[in-house]
C-alpha positions in Angstrom: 0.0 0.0 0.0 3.0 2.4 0.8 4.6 2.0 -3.0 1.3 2.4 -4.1 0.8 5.8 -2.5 4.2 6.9 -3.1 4.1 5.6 -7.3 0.2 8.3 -6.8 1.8 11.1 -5.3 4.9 10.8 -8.0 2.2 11.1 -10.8 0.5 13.6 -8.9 3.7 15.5 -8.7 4.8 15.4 -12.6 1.4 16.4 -13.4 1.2 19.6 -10.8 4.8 20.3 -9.3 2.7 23.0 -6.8 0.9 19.7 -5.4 0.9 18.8 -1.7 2.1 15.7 -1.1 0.1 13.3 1.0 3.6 11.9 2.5 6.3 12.9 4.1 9.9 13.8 2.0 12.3 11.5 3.5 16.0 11.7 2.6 18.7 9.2 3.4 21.9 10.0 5.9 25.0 8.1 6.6 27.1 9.7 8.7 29.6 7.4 11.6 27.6 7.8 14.8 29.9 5.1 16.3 33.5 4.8 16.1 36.3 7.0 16.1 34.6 9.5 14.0 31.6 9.5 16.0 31.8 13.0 17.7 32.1 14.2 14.6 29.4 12.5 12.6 26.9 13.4 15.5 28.1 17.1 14.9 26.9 17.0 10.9 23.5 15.3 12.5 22.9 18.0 14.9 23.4 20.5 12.2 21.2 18.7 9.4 18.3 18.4 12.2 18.5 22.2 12.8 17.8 23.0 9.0 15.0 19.9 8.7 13.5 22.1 11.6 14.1 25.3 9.7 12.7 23.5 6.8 9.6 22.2 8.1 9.0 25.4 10.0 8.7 27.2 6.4 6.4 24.7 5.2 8.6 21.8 4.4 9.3 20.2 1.0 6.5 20.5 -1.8 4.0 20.9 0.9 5.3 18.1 2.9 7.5 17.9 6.1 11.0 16.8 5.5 12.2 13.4 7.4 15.4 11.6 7.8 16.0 7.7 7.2 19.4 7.7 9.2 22.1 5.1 9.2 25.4 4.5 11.2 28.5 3.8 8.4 31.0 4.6 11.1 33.7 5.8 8.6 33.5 1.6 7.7 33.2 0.9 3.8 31.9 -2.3 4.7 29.3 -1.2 6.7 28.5 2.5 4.7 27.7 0.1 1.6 24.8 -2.0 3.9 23.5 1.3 5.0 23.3 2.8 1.2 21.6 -0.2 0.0 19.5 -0.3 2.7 18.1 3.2 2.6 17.4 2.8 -1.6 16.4 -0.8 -1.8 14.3 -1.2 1.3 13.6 2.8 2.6 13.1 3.9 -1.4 14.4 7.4 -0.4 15.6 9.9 -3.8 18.7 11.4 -2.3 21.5 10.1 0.0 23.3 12.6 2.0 26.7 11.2 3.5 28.9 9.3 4.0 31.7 11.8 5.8 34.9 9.8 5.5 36.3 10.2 1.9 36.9 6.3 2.1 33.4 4.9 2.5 32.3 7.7 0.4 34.0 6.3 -2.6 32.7 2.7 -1.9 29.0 3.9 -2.0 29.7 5.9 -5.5 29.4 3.1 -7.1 26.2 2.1 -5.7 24.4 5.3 -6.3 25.8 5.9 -10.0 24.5 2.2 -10.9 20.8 2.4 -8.8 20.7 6.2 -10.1 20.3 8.2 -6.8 22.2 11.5 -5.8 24.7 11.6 -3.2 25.8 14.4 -1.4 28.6 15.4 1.1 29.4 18.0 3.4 32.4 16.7 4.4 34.2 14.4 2.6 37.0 16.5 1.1 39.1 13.5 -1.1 39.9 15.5 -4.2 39.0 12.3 -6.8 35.8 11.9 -5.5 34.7 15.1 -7.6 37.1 14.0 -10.4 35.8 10.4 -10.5 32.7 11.4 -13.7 30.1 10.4 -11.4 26.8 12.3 -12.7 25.3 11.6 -9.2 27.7 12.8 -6.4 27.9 16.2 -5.4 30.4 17.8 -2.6 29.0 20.7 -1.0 32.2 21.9 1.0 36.0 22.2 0.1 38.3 19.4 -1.7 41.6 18.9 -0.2 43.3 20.6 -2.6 41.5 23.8 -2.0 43.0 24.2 1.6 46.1 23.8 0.4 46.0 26.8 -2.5 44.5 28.7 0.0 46.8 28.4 3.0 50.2 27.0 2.0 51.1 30.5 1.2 50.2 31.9 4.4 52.1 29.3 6.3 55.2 29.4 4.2 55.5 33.1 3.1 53.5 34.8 5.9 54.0 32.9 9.2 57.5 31.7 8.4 57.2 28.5 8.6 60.4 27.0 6.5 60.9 23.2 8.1 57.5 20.3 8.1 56.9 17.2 9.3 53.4 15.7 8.3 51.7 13.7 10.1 48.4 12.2 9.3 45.5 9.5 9.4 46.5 6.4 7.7 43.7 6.6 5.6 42.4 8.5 2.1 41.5 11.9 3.6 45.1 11.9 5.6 47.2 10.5 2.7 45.5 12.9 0.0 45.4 15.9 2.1 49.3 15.5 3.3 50.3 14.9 -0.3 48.4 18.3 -1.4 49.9 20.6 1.1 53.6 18.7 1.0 53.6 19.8 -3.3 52.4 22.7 -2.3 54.8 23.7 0.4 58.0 22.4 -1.0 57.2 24.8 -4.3 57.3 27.6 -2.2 60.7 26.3 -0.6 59.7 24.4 2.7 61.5 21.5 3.6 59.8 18.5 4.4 61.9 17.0 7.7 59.8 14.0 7.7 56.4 12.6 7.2 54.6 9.4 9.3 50.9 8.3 8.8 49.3 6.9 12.0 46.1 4.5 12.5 43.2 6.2 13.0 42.1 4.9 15.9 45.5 5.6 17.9 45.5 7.4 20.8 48.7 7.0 22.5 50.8 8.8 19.8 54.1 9.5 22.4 56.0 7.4 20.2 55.5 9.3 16.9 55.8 12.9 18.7 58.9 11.7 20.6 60.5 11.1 17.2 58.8 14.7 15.9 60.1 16.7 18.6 63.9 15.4 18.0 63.4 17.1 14.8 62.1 19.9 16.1 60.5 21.2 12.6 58.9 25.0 12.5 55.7 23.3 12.2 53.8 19.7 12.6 50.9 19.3 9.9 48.7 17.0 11.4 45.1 15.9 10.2 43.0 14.2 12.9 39.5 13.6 14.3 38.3 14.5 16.9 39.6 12.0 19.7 43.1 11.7 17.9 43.4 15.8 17.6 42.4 15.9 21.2 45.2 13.3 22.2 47.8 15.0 19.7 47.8 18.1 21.6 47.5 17.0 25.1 50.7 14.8 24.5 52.2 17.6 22.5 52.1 19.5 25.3 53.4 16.8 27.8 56.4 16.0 25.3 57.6 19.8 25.4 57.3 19.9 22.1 58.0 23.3 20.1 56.5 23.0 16.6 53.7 24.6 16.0 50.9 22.6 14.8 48.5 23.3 11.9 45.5 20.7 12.2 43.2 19.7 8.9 40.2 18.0 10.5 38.3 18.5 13.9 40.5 20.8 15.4 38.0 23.6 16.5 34.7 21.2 17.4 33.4 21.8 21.1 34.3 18.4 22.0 37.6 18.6 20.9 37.7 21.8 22.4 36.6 20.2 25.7 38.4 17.1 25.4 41.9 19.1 24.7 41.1 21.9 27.5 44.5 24.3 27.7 46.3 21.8 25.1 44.5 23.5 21.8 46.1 27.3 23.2 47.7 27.8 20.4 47.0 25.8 17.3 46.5 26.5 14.0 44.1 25.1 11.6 42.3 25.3 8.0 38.7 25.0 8.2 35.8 25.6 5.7 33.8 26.9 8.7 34.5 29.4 11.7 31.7 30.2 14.2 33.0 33.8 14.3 32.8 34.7 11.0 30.5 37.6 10.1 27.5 37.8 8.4 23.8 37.7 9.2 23.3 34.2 7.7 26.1 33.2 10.1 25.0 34.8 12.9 21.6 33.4 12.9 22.7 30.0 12.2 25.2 30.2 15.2 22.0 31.9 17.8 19.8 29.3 16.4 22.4 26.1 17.1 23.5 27.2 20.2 19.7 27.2 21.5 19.3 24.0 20.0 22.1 22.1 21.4 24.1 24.4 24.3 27.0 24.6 22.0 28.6 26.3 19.2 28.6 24.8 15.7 31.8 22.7 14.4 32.7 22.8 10.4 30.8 19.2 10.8 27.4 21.1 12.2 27.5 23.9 9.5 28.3 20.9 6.7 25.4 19.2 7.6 23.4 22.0 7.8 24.1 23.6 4.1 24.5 20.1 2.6 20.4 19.6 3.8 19.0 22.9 2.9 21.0 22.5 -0.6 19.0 18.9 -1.2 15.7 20.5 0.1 15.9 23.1 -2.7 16.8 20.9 -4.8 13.6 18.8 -4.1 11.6 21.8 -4.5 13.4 22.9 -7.8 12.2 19.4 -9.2 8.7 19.4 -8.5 9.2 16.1 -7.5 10.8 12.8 -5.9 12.1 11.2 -9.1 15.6 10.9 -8.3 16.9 11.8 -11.9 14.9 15.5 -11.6 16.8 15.7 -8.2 20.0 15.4 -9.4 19.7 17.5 -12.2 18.1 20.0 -9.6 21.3 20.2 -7.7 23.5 20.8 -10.7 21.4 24.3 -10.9 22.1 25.1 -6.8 22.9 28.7 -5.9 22.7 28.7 -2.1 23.0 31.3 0.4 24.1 30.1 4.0 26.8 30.7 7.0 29.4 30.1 4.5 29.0 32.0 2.1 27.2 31.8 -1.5 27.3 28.3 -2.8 26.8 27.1 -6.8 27.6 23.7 -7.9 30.3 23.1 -10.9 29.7 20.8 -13.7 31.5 18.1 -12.1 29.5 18.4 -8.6 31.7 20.5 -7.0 30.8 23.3 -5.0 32.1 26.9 -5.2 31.3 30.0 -3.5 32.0 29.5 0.2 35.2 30.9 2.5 37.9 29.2 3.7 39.5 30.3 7.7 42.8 29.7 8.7 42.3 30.3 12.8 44.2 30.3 15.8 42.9 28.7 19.1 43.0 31.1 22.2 41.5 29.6 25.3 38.6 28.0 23.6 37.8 31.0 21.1 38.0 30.2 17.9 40.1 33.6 15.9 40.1 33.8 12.6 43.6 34.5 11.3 43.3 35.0 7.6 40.1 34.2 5.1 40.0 32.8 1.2 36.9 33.0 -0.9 37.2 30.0 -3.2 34.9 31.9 -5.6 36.0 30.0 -8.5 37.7 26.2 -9.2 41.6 25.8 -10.0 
């Protein structure tokens, strides 16, 4: 009886895209709400929740309220391909929005492309994922290589910083990500003193930082979640050690915030999002999270909020749930949110927002330099 009702309100909607559907919209997320990644992953829920409330407050999606279908891929390919073919074959939603880690991204890719539904990310930053000529996925924040045209510059020319050691997540975000800003640096005359990748679930990481502080390079690039950035700093500062560090990853959530207390004083990261940044948009988004969950929002919380008000108004561009109208839908996004103007490049790409480079000052989260990635490399 439920096909049957969705397969009438689908004609319905082809017919008269202005119809009110007798059903709710329900979209598809797979984010890692267990696992290393979990803080993280609950951070991109919190902030999708906030604009499904916003959403339905306005009147929802084609007249209906907007609901998720939610499933845990804890940053596991394994496990992200069960939830993807879970949520299209059994839970018939249009759109997918997920999967965070770049890895388990590009396992479901396939999956979508072949069943024909759109998948969207607001976090997962692996630069091939937008280079792979899959119709159906769509990045809504910054690839890798975007962090590192926008800051390698300022770390190098500006802040000095002449000697690196990376040293990052044994995994595609960390490898990718090191191997961008490493090019990038050594063309503008760094020298690379060393770099180490480190499972991703490690927490005692004395051994590795021992070895980093006998080398004592001008900085440590480190990418990290948010347990592993959070144990990176407090053993940093236990080690004595003098580098600074520049962090690609959760380095200015609350819980790493929290967990890292006095440790974070200090640190320097690139981030697509920064809680201070100015604006109206922002500043609304940041009043309204804070009421909604006693904190402030992370990059994960404003990537999960833009990357669910981009696939509502995609929804409503459509006039519809067919998947295939959906997709083309987000092709034509021009978005206006906390960071900044966002439109979508022919390969699913996003363009438009800022990128921060901030500095960590007991808790606060200052804003140290600012790149508009207005257009694509």
């Amino acid at each position: 009886m439920a096909t049957r009702i969705a397969i009438i309100c689908a004609s319905i909607l082809l017919l008269n895209p202005n119809a009110v559907l007798a059903q709710d919209v329900k979209i598809g997320i797979i984010e890692p709400l267990s696992g290393q990644a979990a803080f993280d992953g609950n951070a991109v829920l919190k902030g999708a929740k906030l604009a499904q409330q916003e959403i339905n407050a306005a009147g929802g999606v084609l007249g209906a309220r907007l609901e998720f279908v939610v499933a845990d891929g804890a940053c596991n390919a394994a496990d992200t391909v069960s939830a993807a073919e879970k949520l299209i074959n059994a839970d018939h939603v249009p759109v997918i929005e997920g999967a965070f880690c770049s890895g388990a991204t590009q396992a479901i890719m396939p999956i979508v492309e072949k069943l024909n539904v759109p998948l969207v990310s607001g976090v997962a930053s692996l630069d091939k994922l937008t280079k792979a000529g899959n119709k159906w996925f769509f990045r809504t924040t910054e690839a890798d290589s975007m962090e590192a045209v926008a800051f390698a510059d300022v770390l190098h020319s500006d802040l000095k910083f002449k000697t690196v050691f990376y040293f990052g997540t044994n995994d595609d975000f960390g490898r990718g990500i090191v191997d961008f800003f490493k090019t990038r640096m050594e063309a503008l005359g760094a020298k690379t003193v060393g770099t180490e990748f480190y499972d991703t679930n490690s927490t005692d990481l004395y051994t590795p930082l021992t070895k980093i502080r006998a080398l004592k390079p001008d900085l440590l690039f480190v990418t990290a979640f948010t347990q592993a950035a959070a144990s990176i700093a407090k053993q940093s500062v236990e080690l004595g050690l003098s580098s600074k560090i520049f962090g690609i990853g959760a380095w200015t959530t609350p819980a790493f915030l929290k967990l890292a207390g006095s440790a974070s004083d200090g640190i320097l990261a690139g981030v697509p999002y920064a809680p201070s940044a100015s604006g109206e948009l922002n500043e609304k988004f940041v009043k309204a999270f804070q009421a909604a969950n006693g904190e402030l929002p992370s990059k994960y919380a404003a990537g999960g909020y833009n990357a669910t008000h981009i696939i509502a108004q995609a929804i409503q561009r459509a006039g519809s749930l067919d998947s295939t109208k959906i997709r083309d839908a987000l092709y034509a996004t021009d978005y206006n949110g906390p960071t900044g103007r966002i439109r979508m490049a022919p390969n699913g790409q996003a363009y438009g927002f800022n990128l921060f480079l901030i500095e960590l000052e007991k808790g606060d989260v200052k804003i140290r330099a600012q790149r508009a990635i207005d257009k694509l490399e």
